[in-house]
VOROTOR-212397 format. One line per field, with one value per residue (C-alpha): z, y, x; residue number from 1. Coordinates in steps of 0.2 Angstrom, whole numbers, plus 5000, padded with zeros to 4 digits. Example, Ala and Ser with C-alpha at 12.3 -4.5 7.8 and 13.67 -1.06 7.14 Angstrom:
c3	(5039 / 5036)
c2	(4978 / 4995)
c1	(5062 / 5068)
n	(1 / 2)
***
This chain:
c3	(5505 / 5512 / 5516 / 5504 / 5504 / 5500 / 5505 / 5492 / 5472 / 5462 / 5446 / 5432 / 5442 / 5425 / 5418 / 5422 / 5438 / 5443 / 5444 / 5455 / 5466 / 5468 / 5474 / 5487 / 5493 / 5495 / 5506 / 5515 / 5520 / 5536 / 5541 / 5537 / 5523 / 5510 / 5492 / 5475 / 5459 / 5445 / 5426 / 5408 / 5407 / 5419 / 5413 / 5414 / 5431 / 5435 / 5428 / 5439 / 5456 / 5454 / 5452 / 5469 / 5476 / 5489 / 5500 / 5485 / 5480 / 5486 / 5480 / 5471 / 5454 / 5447 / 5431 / 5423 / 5408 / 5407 / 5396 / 5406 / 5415 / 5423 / 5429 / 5433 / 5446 / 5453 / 5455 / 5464 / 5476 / 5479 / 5489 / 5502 / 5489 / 5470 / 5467 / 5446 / 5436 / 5419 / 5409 / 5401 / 5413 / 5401 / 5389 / 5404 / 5420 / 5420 / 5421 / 5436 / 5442 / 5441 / 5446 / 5465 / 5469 / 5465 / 5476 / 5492 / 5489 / 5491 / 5474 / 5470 / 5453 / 5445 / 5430 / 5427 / 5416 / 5419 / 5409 / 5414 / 5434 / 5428 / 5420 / 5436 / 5448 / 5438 / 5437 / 5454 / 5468 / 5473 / 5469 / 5481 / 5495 / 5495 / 5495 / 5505 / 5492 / 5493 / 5474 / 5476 / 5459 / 5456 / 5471 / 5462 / 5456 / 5450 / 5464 / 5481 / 5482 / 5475 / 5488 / 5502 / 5502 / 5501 / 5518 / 5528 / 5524 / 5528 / 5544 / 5552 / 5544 / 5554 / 5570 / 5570 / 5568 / 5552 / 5545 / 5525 / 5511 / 5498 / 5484 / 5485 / 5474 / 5473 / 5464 / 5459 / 5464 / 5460 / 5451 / 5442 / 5433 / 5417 / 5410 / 5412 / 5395 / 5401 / 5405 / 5388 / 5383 / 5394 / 5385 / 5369 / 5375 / 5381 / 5365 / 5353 / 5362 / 5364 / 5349 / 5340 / 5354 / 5360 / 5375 / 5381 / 5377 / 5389 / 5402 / 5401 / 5400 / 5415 / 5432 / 5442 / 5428 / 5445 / 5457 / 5465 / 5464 / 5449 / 5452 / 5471 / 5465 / 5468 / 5456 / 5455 / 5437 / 5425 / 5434 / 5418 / 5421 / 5407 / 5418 / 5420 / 5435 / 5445 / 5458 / 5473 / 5467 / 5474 / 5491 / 5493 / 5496 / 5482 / 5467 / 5447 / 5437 / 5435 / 5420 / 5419 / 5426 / 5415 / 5427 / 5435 / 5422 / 5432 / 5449 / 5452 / 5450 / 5461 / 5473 / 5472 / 5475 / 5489 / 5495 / 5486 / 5497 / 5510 / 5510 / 5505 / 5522 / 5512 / 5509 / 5497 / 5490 / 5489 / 5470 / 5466 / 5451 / 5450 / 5441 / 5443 / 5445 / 5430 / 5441 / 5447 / 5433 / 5424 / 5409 / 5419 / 5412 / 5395 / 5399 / 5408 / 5391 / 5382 / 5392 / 5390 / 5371 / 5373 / 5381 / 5369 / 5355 / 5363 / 5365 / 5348 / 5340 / 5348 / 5339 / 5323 / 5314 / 5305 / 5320 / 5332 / 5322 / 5321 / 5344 / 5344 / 5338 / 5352 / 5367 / 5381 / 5375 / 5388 / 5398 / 5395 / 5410 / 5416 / 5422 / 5442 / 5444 / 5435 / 5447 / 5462 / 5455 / 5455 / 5467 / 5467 / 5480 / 5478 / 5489 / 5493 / 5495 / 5502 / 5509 / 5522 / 5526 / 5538 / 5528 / 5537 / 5524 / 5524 / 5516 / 5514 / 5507 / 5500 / 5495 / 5491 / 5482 / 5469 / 5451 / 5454 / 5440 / 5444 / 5460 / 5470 / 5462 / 5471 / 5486 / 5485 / 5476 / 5487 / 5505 / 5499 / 5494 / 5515 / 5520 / 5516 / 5520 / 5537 / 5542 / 5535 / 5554 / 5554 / 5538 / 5534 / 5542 / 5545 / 5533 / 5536 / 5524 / 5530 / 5525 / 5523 / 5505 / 5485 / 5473 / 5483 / 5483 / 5493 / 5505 / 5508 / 5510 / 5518 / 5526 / 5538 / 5538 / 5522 / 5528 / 5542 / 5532 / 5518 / 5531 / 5540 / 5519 / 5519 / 5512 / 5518 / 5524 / 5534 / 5534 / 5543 / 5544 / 5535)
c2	(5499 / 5483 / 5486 / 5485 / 5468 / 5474 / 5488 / 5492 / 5489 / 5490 / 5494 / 5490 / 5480 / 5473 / 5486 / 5492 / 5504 / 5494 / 5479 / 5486 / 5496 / 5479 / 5474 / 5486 / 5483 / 5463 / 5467 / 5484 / 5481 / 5478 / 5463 / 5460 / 5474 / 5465 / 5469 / 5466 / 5468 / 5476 / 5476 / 5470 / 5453 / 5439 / 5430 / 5445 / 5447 / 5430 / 5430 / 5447 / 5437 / 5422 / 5433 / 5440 / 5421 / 5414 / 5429 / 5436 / 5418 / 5422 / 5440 / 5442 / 5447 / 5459 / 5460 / 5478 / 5489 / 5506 / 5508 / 5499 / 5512 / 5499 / 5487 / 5501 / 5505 / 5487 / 5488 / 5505 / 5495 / 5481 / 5491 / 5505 / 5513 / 5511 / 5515 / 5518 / 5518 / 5517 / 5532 / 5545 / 5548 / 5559 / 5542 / 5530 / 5539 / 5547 / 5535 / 5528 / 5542 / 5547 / 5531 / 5530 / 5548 / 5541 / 5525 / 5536 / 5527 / 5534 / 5534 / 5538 / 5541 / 5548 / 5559 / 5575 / 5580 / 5598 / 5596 / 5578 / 5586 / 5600 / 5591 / 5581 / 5595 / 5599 / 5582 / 5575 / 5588 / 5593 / 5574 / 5567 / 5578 / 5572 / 5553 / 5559 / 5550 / 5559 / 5557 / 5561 / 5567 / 5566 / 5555 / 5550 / 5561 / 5570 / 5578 / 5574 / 5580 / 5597 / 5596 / 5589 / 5601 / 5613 / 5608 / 5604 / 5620 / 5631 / 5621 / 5627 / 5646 / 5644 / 5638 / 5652 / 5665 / 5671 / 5677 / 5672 / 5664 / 5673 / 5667 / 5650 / 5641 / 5622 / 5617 / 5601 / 5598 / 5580 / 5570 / 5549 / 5543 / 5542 / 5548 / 5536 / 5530 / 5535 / 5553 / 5555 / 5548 / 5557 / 5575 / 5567 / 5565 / 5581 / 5592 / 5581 / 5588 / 5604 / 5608 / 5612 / 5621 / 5639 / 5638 / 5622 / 5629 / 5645 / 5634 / 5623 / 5638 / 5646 / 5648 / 5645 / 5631 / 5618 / 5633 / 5631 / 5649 / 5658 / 5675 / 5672 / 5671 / 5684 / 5693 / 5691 / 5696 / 5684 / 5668 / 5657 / 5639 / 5641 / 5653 / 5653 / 5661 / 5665 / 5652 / 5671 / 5675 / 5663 / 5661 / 5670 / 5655 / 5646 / 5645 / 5643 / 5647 / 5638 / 5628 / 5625 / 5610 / 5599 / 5594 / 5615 / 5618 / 5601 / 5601 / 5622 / 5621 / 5607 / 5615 / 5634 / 5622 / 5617 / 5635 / 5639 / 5624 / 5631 / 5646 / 5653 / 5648 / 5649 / 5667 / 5677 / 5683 / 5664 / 5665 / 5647 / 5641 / 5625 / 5624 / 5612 / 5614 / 5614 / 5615 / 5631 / 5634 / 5650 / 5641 / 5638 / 5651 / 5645 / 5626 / 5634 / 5642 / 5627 / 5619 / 5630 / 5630 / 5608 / 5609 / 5620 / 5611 / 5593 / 5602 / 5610 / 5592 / 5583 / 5594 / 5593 / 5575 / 5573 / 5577 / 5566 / 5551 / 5552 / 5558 / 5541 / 5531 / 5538 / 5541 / 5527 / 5521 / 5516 / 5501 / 5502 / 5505 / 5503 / 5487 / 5482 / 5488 / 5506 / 5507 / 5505 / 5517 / 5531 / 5545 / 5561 / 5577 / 5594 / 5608 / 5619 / 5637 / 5652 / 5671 / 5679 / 5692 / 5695 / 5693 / 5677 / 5663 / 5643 / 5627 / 5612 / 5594 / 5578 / 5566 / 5547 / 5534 / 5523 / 5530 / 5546 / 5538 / 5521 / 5513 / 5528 / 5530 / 5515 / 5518 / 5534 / 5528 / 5514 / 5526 / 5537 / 5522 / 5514 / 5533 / 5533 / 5511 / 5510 / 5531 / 5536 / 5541 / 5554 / 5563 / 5575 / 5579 / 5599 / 5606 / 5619 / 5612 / 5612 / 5595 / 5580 / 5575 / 5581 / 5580 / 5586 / 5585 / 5578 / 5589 / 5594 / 5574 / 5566 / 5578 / 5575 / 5559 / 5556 / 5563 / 5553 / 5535 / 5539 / 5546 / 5527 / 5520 / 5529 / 5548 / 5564 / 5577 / 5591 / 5609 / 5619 / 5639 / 5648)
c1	(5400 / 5412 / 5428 / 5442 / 5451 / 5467 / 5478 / 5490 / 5487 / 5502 / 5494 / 5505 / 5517 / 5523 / 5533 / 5548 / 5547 / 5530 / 5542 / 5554 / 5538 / 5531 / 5547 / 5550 / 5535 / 5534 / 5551 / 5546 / 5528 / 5522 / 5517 / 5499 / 5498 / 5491 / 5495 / 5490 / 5497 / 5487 / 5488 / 5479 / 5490 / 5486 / 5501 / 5513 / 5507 / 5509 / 5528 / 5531 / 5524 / 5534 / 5551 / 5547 / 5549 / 5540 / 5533 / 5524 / 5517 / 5500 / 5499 / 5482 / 5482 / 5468 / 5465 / 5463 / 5464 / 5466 / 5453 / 5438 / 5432 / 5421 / 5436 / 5445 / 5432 / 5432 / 5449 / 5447 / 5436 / 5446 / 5458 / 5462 / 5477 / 5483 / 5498 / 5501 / 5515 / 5505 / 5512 / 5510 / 5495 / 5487 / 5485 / 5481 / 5477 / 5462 / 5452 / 5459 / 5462 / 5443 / 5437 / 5450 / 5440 / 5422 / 5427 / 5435 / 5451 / 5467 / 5479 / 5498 / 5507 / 5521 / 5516 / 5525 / 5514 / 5507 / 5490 / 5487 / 5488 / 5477 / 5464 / 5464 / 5461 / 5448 / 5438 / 5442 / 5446 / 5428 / 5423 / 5437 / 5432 / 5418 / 5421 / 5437 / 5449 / 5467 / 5472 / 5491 / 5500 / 5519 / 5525 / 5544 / 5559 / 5546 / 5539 / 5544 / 5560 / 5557 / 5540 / 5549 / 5563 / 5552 / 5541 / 5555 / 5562 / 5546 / 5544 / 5561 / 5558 / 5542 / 5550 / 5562 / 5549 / 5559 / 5546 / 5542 / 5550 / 5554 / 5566 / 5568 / 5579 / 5583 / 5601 / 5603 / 5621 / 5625 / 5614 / 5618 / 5606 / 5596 / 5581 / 5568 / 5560 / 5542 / 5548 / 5552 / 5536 / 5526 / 5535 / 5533 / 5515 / 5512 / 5520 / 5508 / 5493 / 5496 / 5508 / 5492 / 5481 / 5487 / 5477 / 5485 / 5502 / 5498 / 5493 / 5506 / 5519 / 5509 / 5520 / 5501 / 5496 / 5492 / 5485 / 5468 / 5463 / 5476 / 5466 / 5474 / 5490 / 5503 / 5511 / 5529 / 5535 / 5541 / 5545 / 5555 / 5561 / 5575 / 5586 / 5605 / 5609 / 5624 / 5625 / 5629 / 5615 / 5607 / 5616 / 5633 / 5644 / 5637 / 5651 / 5648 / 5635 / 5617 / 5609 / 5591 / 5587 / 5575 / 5561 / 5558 / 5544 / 5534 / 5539 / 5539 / 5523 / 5518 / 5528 / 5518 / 5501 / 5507 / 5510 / 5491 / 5484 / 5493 / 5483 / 5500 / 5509 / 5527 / 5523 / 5515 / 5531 / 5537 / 5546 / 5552 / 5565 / 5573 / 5593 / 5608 / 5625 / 5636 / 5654 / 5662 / 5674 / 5675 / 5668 / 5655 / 5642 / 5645 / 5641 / 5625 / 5621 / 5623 / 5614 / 5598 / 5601 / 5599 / 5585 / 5576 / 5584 / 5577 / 5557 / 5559 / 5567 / 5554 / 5541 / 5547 / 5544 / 5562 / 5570 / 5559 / 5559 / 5579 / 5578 / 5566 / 5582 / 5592 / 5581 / 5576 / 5559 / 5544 / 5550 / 5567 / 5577 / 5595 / 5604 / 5602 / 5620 / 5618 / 5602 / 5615 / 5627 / 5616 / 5611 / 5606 / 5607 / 5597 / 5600 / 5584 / 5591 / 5579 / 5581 / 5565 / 5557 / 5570 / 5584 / 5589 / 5596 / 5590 / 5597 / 5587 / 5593 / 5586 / 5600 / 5598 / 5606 / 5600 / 5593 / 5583 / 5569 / 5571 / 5575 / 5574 / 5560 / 5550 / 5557 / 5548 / 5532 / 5532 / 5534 / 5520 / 5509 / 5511 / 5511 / 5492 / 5491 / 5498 / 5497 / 5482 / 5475 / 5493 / 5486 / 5490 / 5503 / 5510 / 5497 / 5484 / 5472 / 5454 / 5454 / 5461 / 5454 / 5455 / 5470 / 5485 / 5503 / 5516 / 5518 / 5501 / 5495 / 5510 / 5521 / 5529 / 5526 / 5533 / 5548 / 5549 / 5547 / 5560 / 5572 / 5570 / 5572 / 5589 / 5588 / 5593 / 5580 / 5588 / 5588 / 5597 / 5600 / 5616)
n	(1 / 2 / 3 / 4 / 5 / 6 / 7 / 8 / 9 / 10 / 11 / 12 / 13 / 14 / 15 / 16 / 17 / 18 / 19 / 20 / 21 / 22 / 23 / 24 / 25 / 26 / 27 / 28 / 29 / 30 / 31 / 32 / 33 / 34 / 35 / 36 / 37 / 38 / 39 / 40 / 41 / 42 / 43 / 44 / 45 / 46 / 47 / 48 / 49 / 50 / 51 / 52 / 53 / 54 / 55 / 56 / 57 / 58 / 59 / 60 / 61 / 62 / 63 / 64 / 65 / 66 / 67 / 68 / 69 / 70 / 71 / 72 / 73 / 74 / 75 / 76 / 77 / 78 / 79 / 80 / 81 / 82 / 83 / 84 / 85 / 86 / 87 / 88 / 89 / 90 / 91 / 92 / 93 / 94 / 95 / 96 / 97 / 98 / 99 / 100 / 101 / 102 / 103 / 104 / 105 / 106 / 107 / 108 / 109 / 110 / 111 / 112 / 113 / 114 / 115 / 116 / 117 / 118 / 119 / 120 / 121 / 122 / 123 / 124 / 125 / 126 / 127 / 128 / 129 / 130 / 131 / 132 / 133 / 134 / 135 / 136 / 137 / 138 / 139 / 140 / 141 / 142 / 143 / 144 / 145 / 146 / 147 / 148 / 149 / 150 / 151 / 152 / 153 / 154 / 155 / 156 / 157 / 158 / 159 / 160 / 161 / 162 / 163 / 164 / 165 / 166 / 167 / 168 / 169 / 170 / 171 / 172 / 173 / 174 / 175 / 176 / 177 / 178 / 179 / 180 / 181 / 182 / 183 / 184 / 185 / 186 / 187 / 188 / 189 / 190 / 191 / 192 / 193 / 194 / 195 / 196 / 197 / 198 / 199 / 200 / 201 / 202 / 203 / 204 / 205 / 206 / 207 / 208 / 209 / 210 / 211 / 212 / 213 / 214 / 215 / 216 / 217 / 218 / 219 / 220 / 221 / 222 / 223 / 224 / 225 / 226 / 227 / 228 / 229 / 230 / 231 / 232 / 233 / 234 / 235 / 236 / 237 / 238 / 239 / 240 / 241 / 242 / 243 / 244 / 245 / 246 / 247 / 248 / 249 / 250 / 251 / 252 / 253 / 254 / 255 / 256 / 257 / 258 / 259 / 260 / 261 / 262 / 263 / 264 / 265 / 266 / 267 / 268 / 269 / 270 / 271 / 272 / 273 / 274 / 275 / 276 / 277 / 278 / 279 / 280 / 281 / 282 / 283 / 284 / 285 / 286 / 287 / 288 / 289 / 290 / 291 / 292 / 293 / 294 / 295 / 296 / 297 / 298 / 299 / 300 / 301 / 302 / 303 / 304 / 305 / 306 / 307 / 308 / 309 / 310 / 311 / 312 / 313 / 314 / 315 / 316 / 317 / 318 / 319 / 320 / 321 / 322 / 323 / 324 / 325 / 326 / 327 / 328 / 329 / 330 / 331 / 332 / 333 / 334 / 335 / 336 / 337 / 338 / 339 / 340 / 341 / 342 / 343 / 344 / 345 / 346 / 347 / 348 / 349 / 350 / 351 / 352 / 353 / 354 / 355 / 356 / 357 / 358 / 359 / 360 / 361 / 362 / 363 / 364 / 365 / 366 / 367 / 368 / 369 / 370 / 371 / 372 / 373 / 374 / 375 / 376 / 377 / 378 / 379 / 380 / 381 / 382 / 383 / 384 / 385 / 386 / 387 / 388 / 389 / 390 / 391 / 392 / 393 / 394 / 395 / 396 / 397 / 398 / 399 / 400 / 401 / 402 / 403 / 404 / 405 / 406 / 407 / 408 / 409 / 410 / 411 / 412 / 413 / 414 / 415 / 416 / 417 / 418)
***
């Protein structure tokens, strides 16, 4: 097979996010990384590369929709990596997803979508070991902070010789920034196809839904991503009470198959939960409540199609996304609290600034897709995994040095002991 003439495809560099990945990309690559952008409008891509001036002016433009399994697999060809941003996955991905693992090349995306991921695991892991593709799921908001904070934290647990993980918690303590219209879509997405099936509703609602082995699984009792809990609870200087926050029932589960990967490294007692600060007033618990009780309220509405023809009126539709300026505004900072073995207490952060599902976004997107270009010999990086290949996460394909290139992009990753 020749080698790939390009490094990089943005695939769906017209729309919103793949606009701004593109972006970061023509500004943050190395020198002599060669890029592409990808998409099923020659004009549209056309437009995108002449808004990045003249440093993209020679960027080839490869035609592709998502339903042509057979262009799909040229593109897969063309290049070394794809990074996607063509949502919801489950209507668009799998395709490429299946045809980057038949070719051996490496792919990024950002679906949160629990089903889609499963299915994925399913179709390409043995079929991208083999090819030794590394098909990376979830590498924005959703689910490298949550995955990162996670692996940093492990790594000084283990350097201690604290012994395991145990309960593990990550708060969201700040957070600007909206939801981004393809989330919404993607949830919308994902309540149609399994609103009618019982066995895709279990498996969506399962804490192991994205574990390579689920009779290896631990058990560890009810594991609930609606909780409100008592922030002392969860380390004792922590004040308030805790909401649900609205991505745990996504990336909770990215992050226990890291630990299945793993071979359970985190421990086999790991229990993970994902909430967010609501303040530390003593109305606090009630906003937590009210909190759980929206979320409900926006599944259930979503569901039902009165209510979801009003919530489509009102809710960020796919492409949509805030002004530059918002963009810059935002931020977001989670805290990643856990307890060992040995009783000894760990505090990891991840803190950027920029729109958690926009800008930041491609910053992270973007990192992961050169993490693979440009470090690919590195890889994977503080993992046990007997190899390097197969539909991973985060953690277990770029590590550390993921970590590494978004701290030189500007974020906070540090742990520390309490």
């Amino acid at each position: 097979m020749p080698e790939p003439e390009l490094d990089i495809i943005v695939y769906g560099a017209s729309g919103f996010v793949g606009k701004l990945l593109a972006e970061y990309l023509v500004k943050n690559a190395p020198a002599g990384i060669k890029i592409g952008l990808g998409g099923r409008s020659l004009e549209k891509l056309a437009a995108v590369r002449a808004r990045l001036g003249d440093a993209a002016a020679e960027l080839p433009l490869v035609l592709a929709d998502a339903d042509d399994p057979t262009a799909l697999k040229v593109l897969a060809m063309r290049t070394r990596v794809v990074a996607t941003t063509v949502g919801p996955y489950a209507k668009y991905g799998h395709a490429l997803a299946q045809a980057c693992a038949a070719a051996g090349t490496d792919y990024v995306d950002l679906t949160g979508e629990v089903l889609f991921h499963r299915d994925s695991i399913d179709a390409n892991h043995d079929l991208a070991v083999s090819t030794g593709a590394r098909i990376v799921h979830s590498c924005g908001f959703d689910s490298i902070p949550s995955d990162l904070g996670v692996h940093v934290l492990h790594k000084l647990v283990q350097a201690d010789h604290a012994g395991e993980m145990t309960d593990t918690t990550l708060v969201v303590t700040s957070l600007r920034g909206g939801i981004s219209g393809g989330t919404i879509d993607s949830l919308r997405n994902q309540i149609d196809e399994s609103k009618d099936d019982a066995r895709l509703r279990k498996l969506a609602a399962s804490p192991y839904s994205l574990s390579p082995d689920r009779e290896r699984e631990p058990d560890l009792g009810r594991q609930s991503d609606v909780t409100v809990v008592d922030g002392r609870k969860i380390s004792p200087s922590l004040k308030g009470w805790k909401a649900p926050f609205f991505m745990a029932s996504y990336n909770t589960r990215v992050v226990r198959r890291s630990n299945a990967l793993r071979d359970w490294a985190y421990g086999k007692k790991f229990k993970y939960s994902e909430v967010m600060s609501v303040g530390s007033s003593v109305i606090s618990p009630v906003v937590a409540g009210g909190v759980a009780v929206g979320l409900g309220a926006l599944i259930a509405g979503l569901a039902l199609p009165p209510t979801r023809f009003l919530l489509d009126k009102v809710l960020p539709a796919p492409g949509e996304g805030p002004s530059e300026d918002a963009q810059k505004k935002g931020h977001f900072t989670l805290d990643v609290f856990t307890v060992t073995t040995t009783g000894a207490r760990y505090r990891s952060r991840v803190r950027a600034q920029g729109d958690p599902g926009y800008s930041a976004t491609a910053v992270m997107l973007g990192e992961s897709a050169l993490s693979l270009a440009v470090d690919s010999a590195e890889l994977p990086a503080g993992t046990s995994l007997p190899d390097a290949a197969g539909v991973l996460t985060p953690a277990t394909a770029l590590g550390d040095v993921l970590v590494e290139r978004l701290r030189s992009a500007g974020f906070e990753i540090s742990a520390k002991k309490l």
